[in-house]
C-alpha positions as MATLAB code, in Angstrom:
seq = 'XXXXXXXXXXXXXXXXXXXXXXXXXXXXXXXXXXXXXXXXXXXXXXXXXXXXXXXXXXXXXXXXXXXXXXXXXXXXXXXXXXXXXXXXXXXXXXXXXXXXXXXXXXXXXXXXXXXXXXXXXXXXXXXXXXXXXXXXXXXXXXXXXXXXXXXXXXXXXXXXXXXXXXXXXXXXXXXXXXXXXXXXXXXXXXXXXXXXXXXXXXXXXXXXXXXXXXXXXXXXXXXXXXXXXXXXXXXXXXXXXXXXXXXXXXXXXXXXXXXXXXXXXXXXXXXXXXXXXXXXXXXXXXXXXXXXXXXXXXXXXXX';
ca = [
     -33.237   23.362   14.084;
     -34.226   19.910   12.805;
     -31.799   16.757   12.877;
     -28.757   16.960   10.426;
     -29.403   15.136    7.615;
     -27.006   12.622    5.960;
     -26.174   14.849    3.079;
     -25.444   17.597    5.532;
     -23.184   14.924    7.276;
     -21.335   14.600    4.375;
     -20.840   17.548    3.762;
     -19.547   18.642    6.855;
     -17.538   15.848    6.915;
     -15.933   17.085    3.705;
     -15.680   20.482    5.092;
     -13.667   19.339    7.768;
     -11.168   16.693    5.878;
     -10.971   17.542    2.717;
      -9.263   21.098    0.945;
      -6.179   23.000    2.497;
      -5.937   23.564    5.897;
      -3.677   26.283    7.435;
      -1.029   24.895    9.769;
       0.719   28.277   11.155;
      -0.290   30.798   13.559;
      -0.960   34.629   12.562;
       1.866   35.334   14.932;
       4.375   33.096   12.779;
       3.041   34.615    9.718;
       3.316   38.113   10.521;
       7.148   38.126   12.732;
       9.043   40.749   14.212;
      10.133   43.800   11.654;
      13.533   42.770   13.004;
      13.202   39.287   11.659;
      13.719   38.947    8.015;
      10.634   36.997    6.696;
      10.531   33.498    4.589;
       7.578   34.875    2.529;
       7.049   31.093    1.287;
       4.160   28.977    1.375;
       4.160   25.520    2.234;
       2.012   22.612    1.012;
       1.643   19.027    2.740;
      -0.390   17.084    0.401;
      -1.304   12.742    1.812;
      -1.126    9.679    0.243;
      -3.631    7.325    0.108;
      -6.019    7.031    3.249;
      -4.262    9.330    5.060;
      -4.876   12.097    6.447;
      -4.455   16.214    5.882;
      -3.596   16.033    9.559;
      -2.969   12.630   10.670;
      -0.126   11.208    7.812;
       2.277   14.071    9.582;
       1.436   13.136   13.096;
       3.820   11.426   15.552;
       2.223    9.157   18.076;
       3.260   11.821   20.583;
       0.975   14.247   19.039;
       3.758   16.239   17.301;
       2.590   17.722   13.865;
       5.926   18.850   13.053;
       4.338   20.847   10.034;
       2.835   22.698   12.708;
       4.719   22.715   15.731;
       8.310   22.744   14.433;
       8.642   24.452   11.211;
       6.576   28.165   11.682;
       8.463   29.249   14.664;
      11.521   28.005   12.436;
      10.509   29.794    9.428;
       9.400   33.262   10.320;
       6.708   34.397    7.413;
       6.459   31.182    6.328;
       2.849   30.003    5.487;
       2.180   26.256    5.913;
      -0.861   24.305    4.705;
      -2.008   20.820    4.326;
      -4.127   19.656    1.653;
      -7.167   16.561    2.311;
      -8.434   14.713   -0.368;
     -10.547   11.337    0.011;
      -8.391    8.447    0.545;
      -9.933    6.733   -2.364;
      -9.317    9.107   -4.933;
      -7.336    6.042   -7.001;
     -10.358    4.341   -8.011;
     -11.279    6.570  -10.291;
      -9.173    8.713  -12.549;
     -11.612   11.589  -13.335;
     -11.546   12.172   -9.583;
      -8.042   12.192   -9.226;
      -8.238   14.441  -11.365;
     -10.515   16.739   -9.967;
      -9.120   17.223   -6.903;
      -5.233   17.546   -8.366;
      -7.413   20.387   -9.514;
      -8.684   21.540   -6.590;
      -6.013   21.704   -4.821;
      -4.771   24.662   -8.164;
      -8.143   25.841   -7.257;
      -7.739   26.238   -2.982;
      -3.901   27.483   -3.513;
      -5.603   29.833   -6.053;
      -7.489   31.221   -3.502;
      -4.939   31.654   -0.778;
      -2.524   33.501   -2.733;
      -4.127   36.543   -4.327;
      -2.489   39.740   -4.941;
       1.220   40.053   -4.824;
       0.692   36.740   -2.525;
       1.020   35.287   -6.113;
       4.413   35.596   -6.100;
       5.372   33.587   -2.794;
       7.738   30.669   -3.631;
       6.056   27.875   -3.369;
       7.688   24.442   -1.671;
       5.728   20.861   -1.810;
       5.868   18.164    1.011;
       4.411   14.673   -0.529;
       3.880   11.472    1.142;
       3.575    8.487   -0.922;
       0.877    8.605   -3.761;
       0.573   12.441   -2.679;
       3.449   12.741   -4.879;
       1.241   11.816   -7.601;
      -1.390   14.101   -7.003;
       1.176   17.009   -7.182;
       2.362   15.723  -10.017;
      -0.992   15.705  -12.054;
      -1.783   18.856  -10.521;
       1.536   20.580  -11.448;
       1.107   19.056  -14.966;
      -2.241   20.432  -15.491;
      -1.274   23.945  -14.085;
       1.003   24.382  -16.918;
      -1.099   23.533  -19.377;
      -4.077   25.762  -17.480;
      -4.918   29.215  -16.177;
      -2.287   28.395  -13.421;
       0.766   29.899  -14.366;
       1.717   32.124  -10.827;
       1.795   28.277   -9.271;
       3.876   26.656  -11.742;
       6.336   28.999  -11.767;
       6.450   29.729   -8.274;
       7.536   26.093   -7.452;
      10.589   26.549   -5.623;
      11.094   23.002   -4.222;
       9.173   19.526   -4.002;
      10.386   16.984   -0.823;
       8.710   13.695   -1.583;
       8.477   10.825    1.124;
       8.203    7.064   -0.428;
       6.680    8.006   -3.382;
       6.749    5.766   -5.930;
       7.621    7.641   -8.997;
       8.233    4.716  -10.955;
       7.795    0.633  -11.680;
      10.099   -1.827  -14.054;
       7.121   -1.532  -15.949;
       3.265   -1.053  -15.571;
       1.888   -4.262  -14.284;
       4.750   -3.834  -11.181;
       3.996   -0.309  -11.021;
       0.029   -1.675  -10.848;
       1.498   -4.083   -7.617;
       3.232   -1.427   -6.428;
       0.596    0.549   -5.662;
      -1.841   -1.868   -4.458;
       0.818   -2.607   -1.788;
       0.675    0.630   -0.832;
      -3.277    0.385   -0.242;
      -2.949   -2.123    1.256;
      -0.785   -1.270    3.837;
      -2.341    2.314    4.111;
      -5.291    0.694    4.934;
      -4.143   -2.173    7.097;
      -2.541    0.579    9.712;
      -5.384    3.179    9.077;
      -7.135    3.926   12.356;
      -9.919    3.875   10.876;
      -9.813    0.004   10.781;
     -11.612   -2.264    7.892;
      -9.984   -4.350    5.476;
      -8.502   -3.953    2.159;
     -10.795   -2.485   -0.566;
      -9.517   -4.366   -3.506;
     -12.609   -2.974   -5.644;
     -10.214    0.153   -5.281;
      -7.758   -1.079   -7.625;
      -8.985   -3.720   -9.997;
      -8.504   -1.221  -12.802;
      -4.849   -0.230  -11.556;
      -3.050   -2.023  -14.042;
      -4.755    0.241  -16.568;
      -4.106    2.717  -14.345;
      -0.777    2.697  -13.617;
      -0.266    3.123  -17.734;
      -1.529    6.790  -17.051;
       0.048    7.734  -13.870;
       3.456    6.353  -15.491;
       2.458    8.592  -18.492;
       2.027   11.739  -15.373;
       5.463   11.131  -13.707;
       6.720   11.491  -17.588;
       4.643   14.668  -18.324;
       6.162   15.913  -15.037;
       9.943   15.103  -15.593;
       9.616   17.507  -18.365;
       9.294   20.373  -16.449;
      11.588   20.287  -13.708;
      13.816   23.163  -14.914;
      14.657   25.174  -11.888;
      12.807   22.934   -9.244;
      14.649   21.660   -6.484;
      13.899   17.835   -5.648;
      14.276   15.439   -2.280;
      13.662   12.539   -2.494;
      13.745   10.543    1.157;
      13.161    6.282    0.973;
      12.458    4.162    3.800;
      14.904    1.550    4.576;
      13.084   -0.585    7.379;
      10.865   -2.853    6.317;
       7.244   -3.400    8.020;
       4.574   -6.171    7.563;
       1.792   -5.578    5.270;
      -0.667   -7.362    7.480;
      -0.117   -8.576   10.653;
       2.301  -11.878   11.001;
       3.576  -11.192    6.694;
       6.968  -11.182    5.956;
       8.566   -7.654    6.547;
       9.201   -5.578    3.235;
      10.101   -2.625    1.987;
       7.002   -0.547    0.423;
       8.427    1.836   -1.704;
      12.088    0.709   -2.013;
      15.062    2.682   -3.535;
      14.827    2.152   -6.789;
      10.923    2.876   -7.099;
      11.625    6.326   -5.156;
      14.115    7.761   -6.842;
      13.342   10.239   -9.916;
      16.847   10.351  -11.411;
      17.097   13.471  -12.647;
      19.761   15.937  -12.781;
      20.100   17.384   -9.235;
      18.273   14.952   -7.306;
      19.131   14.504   -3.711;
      18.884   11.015   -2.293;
      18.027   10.746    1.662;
      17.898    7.895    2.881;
      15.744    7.588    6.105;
      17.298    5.427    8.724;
      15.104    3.296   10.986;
      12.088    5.052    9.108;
       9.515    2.599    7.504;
       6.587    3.665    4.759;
       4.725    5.526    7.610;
       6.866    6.877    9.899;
       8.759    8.459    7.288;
       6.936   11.832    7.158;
       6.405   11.685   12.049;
       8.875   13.046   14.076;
       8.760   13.011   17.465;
      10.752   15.857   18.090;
      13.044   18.600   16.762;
      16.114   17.376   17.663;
      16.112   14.061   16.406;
      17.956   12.927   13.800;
      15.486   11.927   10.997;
      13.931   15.605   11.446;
      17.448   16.837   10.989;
      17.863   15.777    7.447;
      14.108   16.805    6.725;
      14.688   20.235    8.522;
      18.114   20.816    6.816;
      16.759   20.520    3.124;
      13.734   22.579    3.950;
      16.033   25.350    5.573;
      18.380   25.127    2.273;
      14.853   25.565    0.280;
      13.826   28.035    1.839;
      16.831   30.074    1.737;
      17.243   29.904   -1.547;
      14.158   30.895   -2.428;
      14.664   34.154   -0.452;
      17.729   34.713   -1.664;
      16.335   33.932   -5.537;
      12.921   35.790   -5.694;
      11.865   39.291   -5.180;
       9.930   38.727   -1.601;
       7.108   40.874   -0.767;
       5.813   41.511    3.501;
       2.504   40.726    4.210;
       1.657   44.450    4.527;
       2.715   45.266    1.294;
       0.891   41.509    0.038;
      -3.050   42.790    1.222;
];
């Protein structure tokens, strides 16, 4: 077999990043006929240059998306979606891949799998690609998704600006910062969002799509309240303050996250810690409900 070549790089590199990635185990999936199930699926989806993997990951190792919830949540399915960190520069390819991921959750729930309640986990600018995605499934060939939406947590996104141009600065702090603290090192691609300005027009015109079909959807919203330095030595700020985080709509619940900044907001170290507790206590409530509210089906009966 002859060297890989730098397409097949790329692609493998795309095949290992980038899509939905299941987080539970078989034996989580399938529990004991004792154990009444949580047939729900769960979605993760990244902000921008993070990770499918890494933006949920404590510094410990802990994934709690995979090593807290399944056991937790007995039938549960939980995923994570990867999309390329610089998906913002262009809004065709946002686009495409708020697509994709209709297209991978497409593929993972066939059948009576359809039906499975679905509940979202954003982080940051993730928020925004569920959005987009959510807004395009209901205007396409999507409709098992949108209605299946059972719940959406969102973690310091910013769903809105005073107006465009702060919205625009907004999210090139964000960037910024993403990048700064990215492993992956490097500075600042500013190329990224020269256009955001423009930009921002349209993704304020997709949170306002979106607040028109929340009917029925359960929201979180959790905001940071310590600040952090954009780059080394800068004045400590908040990234995605209160007022940009919250939605305000009817049946919102507000969480603030104590001693949480715009990354650690979405890593916990452990199970019984108290920012996990609030996360863990509106997931539980979700996912109750949505066994209590929908006709669940067993994964024997769902292939």
């Amino acid at each position: 077999m002859g060297p890989s070549t730098s397409k097949d790089k790329g692609s493998e590199q795309h095949e290992k990043e980038y899509g939905l990635f299941s987080l539970h185990t078989e034996s989580s999936h399938k529990p004991d006929i004792d154990v009444p199930p949580h047939c729900i699926d769960i979605v993760a989806i990244h902000g921008i240059t993070g990770d499918a993997h890494e933006t949920w990951t404590h510094a410990n190792g802990k994934l709690w998306l995979r090593d807290f919830v399944p056991q937790n949540l007995p039938g549960a399915r939980v995923f994570t979606f990867g999309y390329p960190g610089d998906v913002f520069r262009s809004l065709n390819s946002f686009d495409n891949w708020a697509r994709q991921l209709l297209k991978d959750l497409t593929n993972v729930r066939t059948g009576k799998e359809k039906g499975r309640p679905l509940i979202f986990v954003c982080h940051s600018m993730g928020g925004i690609v569920l959005k987009k995605a959510l807004t395009t499934a209901r205007l396409g060939n999507y409709d098992d998704i949108s209605s299946a939406v059972e719940g959406i947590m969102f973690f310091a996104t910013p769903h809105r600006g005073s107006d465009s141009a702060s919205l625009s600065v907004l999210l090139k702090t964000i960037g910024e910062l993403a990048t700064t603290l990215s492993k992956r090192g490097g500075t600042f691609r500013g190329d990224l969002f020269q256009d955001m300005e423009k930009d921002a027009k349209v993704l304020a015109q997709i949170s306002k799509d979106f607040r028109n079909q929340l009917k029925g959807i359960k929201i979180a919203t959790f905001y940071e309240q310590r600040a952090i330095e954009i780059v080394p030595f800068s004045t400590p700020t908040l990234i995605v303050d209160e007022e940009s985080a919250v939605m305000s709509v009817a049946g919102e619940r507000l969480i603030p996250m104590a001693g949480c900044d715009h990354m650690s907001i979405c890593r916990f170290s452990r199970e019984n810690g108290n920012s996990y507790a609030l996360v863990w206590g509106v997931l539980q409530e979700c996912a109750e409900d949505a066994r209590n509210s929908h006709v669940m089906v067993s994964d024997d009966d769902a292939t």
